[in-house]
C-alpha positions as CSV (number, residue, x, y, z in Angstrom):
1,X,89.4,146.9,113.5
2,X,90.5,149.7,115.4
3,X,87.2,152.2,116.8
4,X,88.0,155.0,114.6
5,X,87.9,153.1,112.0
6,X,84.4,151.4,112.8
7,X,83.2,154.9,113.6
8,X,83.8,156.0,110.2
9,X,82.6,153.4,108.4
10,X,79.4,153.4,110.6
11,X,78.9,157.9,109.8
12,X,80.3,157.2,106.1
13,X,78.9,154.5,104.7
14,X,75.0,155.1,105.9
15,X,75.1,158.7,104.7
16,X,76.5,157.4,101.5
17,X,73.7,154.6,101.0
18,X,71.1,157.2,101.6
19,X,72.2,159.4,99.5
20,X,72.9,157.2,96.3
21,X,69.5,155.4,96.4
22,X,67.5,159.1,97.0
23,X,69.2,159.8,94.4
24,X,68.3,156.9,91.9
25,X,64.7,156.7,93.4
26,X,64.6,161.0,92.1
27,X,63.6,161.6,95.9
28,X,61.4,164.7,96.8
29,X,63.6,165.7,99.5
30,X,66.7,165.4,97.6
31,X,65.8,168.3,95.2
32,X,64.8,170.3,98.4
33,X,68.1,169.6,99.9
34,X,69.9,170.5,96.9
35,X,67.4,173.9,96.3
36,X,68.4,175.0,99.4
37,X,72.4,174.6,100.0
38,X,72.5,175.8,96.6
39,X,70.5,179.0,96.9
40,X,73.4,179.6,100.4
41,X,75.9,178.9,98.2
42,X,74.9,181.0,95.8
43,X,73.6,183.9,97.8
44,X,77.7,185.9,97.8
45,X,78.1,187.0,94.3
46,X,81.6,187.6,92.4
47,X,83.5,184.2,93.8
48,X,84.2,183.2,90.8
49,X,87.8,183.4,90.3
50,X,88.4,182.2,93.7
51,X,86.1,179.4,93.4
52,X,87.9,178.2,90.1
53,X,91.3,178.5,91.7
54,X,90.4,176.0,94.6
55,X,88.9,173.9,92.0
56,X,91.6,173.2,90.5
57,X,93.8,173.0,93.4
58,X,91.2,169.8,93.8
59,X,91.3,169.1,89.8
60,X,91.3,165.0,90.0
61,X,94.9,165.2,87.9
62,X,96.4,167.3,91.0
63,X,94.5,164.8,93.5
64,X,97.2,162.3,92.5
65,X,100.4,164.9,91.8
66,X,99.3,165.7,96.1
67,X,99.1,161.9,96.5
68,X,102.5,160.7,94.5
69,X,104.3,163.8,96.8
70,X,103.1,162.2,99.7
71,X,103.7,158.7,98.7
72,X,107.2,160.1,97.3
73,X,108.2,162.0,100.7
74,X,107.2,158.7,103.0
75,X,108.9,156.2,100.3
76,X,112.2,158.0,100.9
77,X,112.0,158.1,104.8
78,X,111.6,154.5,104.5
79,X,107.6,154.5,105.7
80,X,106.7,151.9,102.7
81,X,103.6,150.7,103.6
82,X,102.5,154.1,104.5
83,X,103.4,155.2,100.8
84,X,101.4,152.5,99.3
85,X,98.2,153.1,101.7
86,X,97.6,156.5,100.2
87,X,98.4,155.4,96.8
88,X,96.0,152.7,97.3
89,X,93.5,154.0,98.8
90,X,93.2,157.4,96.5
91,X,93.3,154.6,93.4
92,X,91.1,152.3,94.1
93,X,88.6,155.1,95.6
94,X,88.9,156.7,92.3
95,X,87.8,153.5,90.5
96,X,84.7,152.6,92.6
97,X,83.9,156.6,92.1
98,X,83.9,155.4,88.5
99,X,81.7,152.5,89.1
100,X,79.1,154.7,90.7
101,X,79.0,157.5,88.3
102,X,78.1,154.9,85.8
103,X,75.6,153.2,88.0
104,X,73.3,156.0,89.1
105,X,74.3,158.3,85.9
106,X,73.0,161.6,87.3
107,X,73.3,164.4,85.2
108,X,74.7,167.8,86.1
109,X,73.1,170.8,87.0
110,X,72.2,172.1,83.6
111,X,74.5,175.8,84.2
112,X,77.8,173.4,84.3
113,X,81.0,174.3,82.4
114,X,81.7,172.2,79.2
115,X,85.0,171.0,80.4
116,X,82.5,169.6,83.2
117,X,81.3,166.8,81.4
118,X,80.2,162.8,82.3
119,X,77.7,162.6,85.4
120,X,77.3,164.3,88.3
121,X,77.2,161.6,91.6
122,X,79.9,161.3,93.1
123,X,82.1,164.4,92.3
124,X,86.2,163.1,91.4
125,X,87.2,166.6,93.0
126,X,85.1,166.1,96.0
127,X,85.9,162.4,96.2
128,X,89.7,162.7,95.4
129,X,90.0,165.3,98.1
130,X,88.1,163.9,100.9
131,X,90.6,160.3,100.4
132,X,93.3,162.6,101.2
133,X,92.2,164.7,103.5
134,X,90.7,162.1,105.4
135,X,93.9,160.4,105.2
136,X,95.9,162.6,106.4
137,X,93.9,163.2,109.2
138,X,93.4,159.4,110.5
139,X,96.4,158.1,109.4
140,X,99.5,159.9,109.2
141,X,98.3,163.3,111.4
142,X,98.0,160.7,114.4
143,X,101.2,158.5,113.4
144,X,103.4,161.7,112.9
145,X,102.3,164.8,115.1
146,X,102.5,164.4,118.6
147,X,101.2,167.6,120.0
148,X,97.4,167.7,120.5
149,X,97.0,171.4,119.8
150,X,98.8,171.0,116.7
151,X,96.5,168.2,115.8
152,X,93.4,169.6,116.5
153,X,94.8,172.8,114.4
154,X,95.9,170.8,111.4
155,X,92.6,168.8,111.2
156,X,90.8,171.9,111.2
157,X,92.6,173.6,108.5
158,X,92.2,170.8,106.5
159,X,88.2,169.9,107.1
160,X,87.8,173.7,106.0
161,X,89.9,173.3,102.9
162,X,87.4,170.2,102.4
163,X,84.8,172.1,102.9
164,X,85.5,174.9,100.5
165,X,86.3,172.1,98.0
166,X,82.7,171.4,98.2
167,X,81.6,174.8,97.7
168,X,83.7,175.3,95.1
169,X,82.1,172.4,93.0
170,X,78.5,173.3,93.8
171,X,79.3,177.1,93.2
172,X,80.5,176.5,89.9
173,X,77.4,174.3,88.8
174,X,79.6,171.6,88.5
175,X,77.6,169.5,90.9
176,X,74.6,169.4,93.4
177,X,74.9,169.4,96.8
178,X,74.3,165.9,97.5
179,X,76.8,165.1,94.9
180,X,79.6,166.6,96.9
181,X,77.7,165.2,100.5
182,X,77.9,161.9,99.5
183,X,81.6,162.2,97.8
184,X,82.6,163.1,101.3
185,X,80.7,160.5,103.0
186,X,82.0,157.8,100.5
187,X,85.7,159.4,100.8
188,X,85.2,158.7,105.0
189,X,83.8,155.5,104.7
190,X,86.8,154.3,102.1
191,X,89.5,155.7,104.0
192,X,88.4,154.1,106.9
193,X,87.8,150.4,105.1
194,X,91.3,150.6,103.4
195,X,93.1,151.5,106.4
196,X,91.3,148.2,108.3
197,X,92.3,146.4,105.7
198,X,95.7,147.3,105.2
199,X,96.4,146.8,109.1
200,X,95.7,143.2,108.5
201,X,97.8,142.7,105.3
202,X,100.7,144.3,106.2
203,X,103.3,143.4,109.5
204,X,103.0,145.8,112.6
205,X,106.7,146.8,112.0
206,X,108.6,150.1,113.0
207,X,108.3,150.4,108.8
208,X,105.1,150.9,110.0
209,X,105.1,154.0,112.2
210,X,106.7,157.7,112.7
């Protein structure tokens, strides 16, 4: 297992535990976590429209029109098993997200917008993003862009897109903070177990690489 992978898993998949079983256990310092990122979230008025515009820029049904360009793009330039990790690993991140929800069954914040509905931990957007992002940035950034400015640049501009995913979803009383935490940490932590995964399944090829 390559390092940055082990890193990841090792920042990803405590933060993640943590936060699920605070959750399910109704932790006292949960609620004071989430009172106060919400209150800074909430403390610029008149976001609205923007906020709704990245959320659906993040909507879980354009999480996998991004993902199937992607895929699409490497198929034809004849990186294949590129094109199936991001298809896999978006798919079967969705799924466990699934499992979870329906595990710990946390409700929404009670101001949430009907078309908001099922439970709250993890959030899809959140989730559906961060598999992406995080992909992009320790898997194809490093396999495709050789300039280090460039790649310090581009993984910048897309952990503050992340971020303002996550904003976007507690802004819009569509989750709690920890929802959106732990989405992130869960989408870190997958990325990184797919990726080790996959680099045992699959031949170390030029197929393989830019």
């Amino acid at each position: 297992m390559r390092k940055k992978n082990i890193y990841s898993i090792c920042i990803g998949l405590p933060i993640f535990l943590i936060l699920a079983f605070s959750i399910m256990a109704h932790a006292s310092w949960v609620t004071g976590f989430d009172n106060f990122f919400e209150g800074l979230v909430h403390s610029i008025p008149n976001l609205q429209s923007i906020m709704h515009a990245i959320t659906f820029l993040a909507d879980t049904k354009v999480d996998l029109v991004w993902m199937l360009l992607i895929a699409v793009i490497l198929w034809l330039k004849k990186q294949r098993p590129l094109s199936a990790s991001i298809v896999i690993s978006l798919v079967t991140a969705d799924a466990f997200g699934w499992i979870v929800k329906h595990i710990i069954q946390r409700a929404r914040p009670a101001a949430h917008l009907a078309a908001d509905d099922g439970f709250s931990f993890p959030s899809g957007h959140t989730l559906g993003m961060a598999i992406i992002v995080f992909w992009l940035i320790l898997i194809l950034i490093p396999a495709l862009v050789k300039n280090k400015t460039a790649k310090i640049w581009l993984t910048v501009l897309l952990a503050i897109w992340l971020v303002l995913v996550m904003i976007s979803r507690v802004y819009l009383y569509a989750h709690w903070p920890s929802d959106v935490c732990g989405s992130v940490a869960m989408g870190l932590m997958w990325i990184s177990l797919v990726d080790a995964i996959w680099d045992k399944v699959t031949p170390q090829t030029d197929k393989n690489n830019f």
